[in-house]
DSSP file (Angstrom, degrees, kcal/mol; ACC not computed):
  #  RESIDUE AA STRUCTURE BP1 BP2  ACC     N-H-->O    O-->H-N    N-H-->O    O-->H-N    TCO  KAPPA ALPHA  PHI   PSI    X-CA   Y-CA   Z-CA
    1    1 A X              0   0    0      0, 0.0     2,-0.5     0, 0.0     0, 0.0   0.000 360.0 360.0 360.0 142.6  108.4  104.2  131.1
    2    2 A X    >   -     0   0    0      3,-0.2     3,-1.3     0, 0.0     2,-0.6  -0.887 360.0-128.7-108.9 114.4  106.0  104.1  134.0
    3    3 A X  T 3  S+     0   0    0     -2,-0.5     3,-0.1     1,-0.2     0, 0.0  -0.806  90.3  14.0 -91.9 131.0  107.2  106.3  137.1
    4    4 A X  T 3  S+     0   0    0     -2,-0.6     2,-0.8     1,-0.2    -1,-0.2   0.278 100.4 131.5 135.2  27.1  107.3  105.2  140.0
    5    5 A X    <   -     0   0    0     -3,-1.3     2,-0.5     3,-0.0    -3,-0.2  -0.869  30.2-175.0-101.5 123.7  107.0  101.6  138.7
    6    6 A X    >   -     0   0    0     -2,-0.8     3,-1.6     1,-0.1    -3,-0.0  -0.976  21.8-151.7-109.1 124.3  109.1   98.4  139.5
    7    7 A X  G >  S+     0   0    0     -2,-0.5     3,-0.7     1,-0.2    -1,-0.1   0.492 103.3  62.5 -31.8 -42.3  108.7   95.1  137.9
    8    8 A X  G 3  S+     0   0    0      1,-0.2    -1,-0.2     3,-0.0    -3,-0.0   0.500  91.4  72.2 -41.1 -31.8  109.9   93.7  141.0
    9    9 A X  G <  S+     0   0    0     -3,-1.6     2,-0.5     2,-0.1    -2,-0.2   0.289  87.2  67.2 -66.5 -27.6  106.8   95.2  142.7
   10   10 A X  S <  S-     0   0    0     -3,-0.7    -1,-0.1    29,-0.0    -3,-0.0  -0.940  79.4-135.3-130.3 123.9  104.4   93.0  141.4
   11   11 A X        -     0   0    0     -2,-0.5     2,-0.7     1,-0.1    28,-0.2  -0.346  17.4-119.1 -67.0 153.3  104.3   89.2  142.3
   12   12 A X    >>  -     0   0    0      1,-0.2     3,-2.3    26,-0.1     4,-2.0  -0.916  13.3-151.1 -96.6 121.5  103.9   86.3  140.0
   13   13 A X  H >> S+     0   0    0     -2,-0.7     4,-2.8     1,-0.3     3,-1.5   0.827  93.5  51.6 -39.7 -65.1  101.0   84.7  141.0
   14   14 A X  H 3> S+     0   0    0      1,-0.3     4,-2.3     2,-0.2    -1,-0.3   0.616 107.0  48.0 -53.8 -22.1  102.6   81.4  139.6
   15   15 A X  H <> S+     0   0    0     -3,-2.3     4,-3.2     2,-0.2    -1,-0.3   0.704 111.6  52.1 -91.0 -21.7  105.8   81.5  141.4
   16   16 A X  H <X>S+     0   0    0     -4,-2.0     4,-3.0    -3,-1.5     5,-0.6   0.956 118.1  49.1 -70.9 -44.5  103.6   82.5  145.3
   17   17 A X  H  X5S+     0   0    0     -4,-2.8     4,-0.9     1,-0.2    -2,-0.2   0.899 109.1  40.2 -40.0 -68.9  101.7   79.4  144.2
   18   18 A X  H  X5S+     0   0    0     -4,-2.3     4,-1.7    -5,-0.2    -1,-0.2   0.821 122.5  42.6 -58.4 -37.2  104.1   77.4  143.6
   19   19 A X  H  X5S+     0   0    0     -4,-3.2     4,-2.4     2,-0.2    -2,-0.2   0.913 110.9  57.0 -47.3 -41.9  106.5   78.8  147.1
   20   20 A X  H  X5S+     0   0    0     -4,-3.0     4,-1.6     1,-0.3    12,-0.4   0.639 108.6  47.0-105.9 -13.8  103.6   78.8  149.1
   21   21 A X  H  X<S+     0   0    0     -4,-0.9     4,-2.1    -5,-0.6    -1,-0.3   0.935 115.8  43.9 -67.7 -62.1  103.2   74.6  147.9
   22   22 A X  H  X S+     0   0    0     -4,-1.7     4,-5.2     2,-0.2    -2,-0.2   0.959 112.8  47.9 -69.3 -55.9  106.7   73.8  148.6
   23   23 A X  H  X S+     0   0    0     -4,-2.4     4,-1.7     1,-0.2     5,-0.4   0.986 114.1  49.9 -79.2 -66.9  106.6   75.9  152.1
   24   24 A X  H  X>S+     0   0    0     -4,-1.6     5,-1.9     1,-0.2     4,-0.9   0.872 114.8  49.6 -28.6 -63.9  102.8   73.7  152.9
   25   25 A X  H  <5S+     0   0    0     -4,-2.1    -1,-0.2     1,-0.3    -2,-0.2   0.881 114.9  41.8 -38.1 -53.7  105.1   70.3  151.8
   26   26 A X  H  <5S+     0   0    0     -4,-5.2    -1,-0.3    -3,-0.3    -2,-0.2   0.922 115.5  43.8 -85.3 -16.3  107.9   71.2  154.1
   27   27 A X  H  <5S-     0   0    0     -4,-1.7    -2,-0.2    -3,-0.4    -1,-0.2   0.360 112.3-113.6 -95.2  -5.2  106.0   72.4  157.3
   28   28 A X  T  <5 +     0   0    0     -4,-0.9    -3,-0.2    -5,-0.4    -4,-0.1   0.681  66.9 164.0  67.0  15.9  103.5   69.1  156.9
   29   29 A X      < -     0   0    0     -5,-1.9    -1,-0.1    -6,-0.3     3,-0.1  -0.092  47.7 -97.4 -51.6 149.7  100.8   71.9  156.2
   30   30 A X        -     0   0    0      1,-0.1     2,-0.2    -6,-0.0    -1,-0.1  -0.395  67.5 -80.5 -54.3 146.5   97.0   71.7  154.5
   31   31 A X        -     0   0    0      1,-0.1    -1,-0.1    -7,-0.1   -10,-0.1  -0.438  62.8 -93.2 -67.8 136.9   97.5   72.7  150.9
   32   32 A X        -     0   0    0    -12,-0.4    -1,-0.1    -2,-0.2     3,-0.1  -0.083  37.4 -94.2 -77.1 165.3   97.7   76.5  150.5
   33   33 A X        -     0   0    0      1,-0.2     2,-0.5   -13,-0.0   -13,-0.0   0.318  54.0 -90.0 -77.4-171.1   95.0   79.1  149.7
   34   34 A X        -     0   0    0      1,-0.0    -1,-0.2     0, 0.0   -17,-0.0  -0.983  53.1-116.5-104.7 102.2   94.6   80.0  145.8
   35   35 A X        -     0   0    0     -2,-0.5     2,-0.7     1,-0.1    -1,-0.0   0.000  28.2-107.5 -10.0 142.5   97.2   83.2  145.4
   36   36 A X        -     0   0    0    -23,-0.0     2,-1.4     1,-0.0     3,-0.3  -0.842  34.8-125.9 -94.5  89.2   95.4   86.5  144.4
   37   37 A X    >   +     0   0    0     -2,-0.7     3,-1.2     1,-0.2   -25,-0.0  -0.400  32.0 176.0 -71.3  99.5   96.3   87.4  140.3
   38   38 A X  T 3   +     0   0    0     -2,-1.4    -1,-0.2     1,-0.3   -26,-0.1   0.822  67.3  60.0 -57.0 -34.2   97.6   90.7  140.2
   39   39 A X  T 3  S+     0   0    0     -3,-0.3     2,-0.4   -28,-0.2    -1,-0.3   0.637  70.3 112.3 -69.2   1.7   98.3   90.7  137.1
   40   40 A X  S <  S-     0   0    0     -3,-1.2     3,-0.1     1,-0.1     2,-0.0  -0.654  70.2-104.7 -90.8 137.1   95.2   90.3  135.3
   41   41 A X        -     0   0    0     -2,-0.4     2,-1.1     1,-0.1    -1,-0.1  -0.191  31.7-103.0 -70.4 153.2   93.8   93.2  133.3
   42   42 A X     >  -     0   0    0      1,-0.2     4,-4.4     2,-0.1    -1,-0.1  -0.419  36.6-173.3 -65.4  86.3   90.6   95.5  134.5
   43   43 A X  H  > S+     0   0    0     -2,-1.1     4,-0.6     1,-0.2    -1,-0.2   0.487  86.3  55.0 -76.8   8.8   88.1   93.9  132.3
   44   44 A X  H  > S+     0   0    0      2,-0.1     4,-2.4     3,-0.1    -1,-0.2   0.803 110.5  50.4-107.7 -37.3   85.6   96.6  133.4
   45   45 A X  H  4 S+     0   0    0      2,-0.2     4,-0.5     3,-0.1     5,-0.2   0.964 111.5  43.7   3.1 -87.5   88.4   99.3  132.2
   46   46 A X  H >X S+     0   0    0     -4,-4.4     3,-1.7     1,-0.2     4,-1.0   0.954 107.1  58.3 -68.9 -53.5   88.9   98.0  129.3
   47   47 A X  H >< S+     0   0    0     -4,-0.6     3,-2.0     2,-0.3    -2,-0.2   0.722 112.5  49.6  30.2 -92.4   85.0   97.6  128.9
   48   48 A X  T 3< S+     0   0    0     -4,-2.4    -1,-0.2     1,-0.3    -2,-0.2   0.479 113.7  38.1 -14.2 -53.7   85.1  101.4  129.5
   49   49 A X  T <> S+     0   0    0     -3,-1.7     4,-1.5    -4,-0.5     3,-0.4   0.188  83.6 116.9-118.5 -17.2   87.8  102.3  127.0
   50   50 A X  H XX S+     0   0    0     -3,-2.0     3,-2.4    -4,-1.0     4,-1.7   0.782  72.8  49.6 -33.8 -79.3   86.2   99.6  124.7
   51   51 A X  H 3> S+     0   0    0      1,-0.3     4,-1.4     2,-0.2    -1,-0.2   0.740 109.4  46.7 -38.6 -43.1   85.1  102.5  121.7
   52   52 A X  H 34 S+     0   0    0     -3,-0.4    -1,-0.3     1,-0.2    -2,-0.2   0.736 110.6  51.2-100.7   3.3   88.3  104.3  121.4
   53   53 A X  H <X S+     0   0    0     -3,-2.4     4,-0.5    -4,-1.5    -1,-0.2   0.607 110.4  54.2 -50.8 -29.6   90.5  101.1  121.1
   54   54 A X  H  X S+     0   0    0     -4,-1.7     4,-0.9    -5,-0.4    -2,-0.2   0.846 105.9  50.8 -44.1 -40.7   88.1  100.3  118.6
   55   55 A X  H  X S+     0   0    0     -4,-1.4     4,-0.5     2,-0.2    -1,-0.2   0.517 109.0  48.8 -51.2 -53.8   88.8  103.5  117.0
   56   56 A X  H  > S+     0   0    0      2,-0.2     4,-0.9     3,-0.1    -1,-0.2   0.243 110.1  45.3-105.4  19.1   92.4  103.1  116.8
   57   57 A X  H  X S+     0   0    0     -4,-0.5     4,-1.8     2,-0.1    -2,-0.2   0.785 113.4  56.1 -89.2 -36.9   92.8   99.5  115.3
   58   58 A X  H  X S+     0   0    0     -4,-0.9     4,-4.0     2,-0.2    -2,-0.2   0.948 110.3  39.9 -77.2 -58.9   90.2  100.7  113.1
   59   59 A X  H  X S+     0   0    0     -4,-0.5     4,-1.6     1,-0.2     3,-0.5   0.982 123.6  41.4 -57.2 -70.7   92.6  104.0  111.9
   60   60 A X  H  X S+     0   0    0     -4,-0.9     4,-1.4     1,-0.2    -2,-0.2   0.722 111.8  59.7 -74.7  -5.4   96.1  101.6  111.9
   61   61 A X  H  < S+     0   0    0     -4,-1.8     4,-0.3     2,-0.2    -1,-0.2   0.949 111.2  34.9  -7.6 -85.7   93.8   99.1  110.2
   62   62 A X  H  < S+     0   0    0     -4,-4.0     4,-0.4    -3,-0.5    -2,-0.2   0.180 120.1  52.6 -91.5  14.5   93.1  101.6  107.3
   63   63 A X  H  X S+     0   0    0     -4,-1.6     4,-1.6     3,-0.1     5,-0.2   0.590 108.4  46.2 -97.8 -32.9   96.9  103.1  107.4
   64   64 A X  H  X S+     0   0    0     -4,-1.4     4,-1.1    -5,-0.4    -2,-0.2   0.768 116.1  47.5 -86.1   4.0   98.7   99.8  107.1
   65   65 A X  H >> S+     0   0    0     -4,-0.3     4,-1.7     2,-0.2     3,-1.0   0.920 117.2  50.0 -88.5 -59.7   95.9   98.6  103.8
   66   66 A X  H 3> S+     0   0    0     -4,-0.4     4,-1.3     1,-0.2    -2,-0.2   0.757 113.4  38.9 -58.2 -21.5   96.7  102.2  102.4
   67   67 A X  H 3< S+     0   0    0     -4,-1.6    -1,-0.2     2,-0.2    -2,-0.2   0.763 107.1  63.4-106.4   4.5  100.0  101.9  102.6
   68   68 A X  H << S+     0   0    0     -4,-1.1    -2,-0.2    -3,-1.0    -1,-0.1   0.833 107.4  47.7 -56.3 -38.3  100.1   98.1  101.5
   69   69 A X  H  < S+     0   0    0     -4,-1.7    -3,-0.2     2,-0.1    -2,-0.2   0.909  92.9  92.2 -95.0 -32.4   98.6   99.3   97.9
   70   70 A X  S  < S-     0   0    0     -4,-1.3     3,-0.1    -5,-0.2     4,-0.0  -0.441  83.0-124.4 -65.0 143.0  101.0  102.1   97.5
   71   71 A X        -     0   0    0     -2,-0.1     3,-0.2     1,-0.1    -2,-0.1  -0.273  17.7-135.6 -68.1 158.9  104.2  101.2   95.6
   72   72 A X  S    S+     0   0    0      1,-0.3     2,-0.6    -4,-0.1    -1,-0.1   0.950  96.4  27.4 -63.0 -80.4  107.1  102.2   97.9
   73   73 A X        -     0   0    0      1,-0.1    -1,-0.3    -3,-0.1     3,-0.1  -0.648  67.9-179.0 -71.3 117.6  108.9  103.8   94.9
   74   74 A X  S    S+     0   0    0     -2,-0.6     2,-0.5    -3,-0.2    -1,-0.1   0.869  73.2  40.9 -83.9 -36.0  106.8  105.1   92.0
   75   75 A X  S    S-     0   0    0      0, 0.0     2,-0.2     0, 0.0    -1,-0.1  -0.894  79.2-133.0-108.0 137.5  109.3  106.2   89.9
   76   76 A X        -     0   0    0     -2,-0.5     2,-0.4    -3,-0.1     3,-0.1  -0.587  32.0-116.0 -81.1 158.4  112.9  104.4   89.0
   77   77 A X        -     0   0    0     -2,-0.2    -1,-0.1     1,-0.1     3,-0.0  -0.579  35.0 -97.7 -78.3 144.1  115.8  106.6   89.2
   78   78 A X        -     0   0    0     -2,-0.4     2,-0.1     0, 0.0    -1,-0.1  -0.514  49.6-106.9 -53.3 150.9  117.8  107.1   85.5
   79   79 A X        -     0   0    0      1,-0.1     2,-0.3    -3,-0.1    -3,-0.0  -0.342  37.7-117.8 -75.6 162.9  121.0  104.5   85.6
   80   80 A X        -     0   0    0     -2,-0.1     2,-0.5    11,-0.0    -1,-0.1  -0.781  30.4-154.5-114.6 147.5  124.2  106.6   86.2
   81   81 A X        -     0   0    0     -2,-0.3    11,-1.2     0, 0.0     2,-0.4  -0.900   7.1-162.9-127.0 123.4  126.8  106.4   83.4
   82   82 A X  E     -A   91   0A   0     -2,-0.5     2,-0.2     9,-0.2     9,-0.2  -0.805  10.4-150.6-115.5 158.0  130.4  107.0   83.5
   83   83 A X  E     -A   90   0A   0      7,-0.8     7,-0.7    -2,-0.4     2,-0.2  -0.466   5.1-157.3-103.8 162.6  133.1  107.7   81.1
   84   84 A X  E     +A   89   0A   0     -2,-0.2     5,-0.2     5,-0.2    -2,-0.0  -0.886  29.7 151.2-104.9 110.4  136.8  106.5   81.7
   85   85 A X  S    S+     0   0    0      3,-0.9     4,-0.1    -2,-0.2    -1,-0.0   0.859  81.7  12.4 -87.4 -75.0  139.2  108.8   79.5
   86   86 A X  S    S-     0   0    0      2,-0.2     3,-0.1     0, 0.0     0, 0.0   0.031 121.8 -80.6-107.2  18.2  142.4  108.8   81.4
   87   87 A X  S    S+     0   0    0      1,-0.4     2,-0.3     0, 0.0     0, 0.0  -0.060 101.7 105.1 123.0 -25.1  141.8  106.1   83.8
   88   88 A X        -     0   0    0      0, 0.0    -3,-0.9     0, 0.0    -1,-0.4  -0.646  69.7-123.8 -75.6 140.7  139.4  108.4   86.6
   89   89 A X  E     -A   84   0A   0     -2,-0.3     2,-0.2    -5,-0.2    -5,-0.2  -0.752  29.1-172.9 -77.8 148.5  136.0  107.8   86.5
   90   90 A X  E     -A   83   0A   0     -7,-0.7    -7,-0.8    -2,-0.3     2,-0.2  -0.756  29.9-114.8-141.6 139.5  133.4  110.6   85.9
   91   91 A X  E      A   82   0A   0     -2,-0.2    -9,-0.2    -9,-0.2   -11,-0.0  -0.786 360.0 360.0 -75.7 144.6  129.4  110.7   86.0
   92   92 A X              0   0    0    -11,-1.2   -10,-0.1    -2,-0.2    -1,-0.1   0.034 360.0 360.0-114.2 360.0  128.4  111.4   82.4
């Protein structure tokens, strides 16, 4: 969770585009500017940050291959055996 963040907060480019179309259409307006995409990530950021995302696909990389070649279980358990005598079952 992100504080002080709302979902609401941030337009979708496609839906002003598409309003701001409809609202040109009905007023008998020039077709409207090209909307601003907020949403698109800080490729000079991530740029930035490149080496230690590298870093960690590289680590869950070589944890999900190591734990692909280990068996889940190495050992089986012994079967359980029960007796009946007088009609209760028992572990043997």
């Amino acid at each position: 969770r992100i504080d002080g963040f709302r979902p609401g907060c941030v337009e979708n480019p496609v839906l002003q585009r598409h309003f701001a179309a409809l609202q040109a259409l009905a007023l008998g307006e020039d077709a409207p500017e090209n909307t601003v995409d907020m949403l698109r990530p800080d490729v000079a950021a991530l740029q930035e940050k490149e080496p230690m995302l590298g870093a960690w696909k590289e680590a869950i990389e070589v944890a999900s291959a190591a734990m692909a070649t280990t068996p889940a279980f190495s050992q089986k358990r012994p079967q359980a055996t029960f007796a009946s005598e007088d009609g209760s079952l028992r572990a043997v």
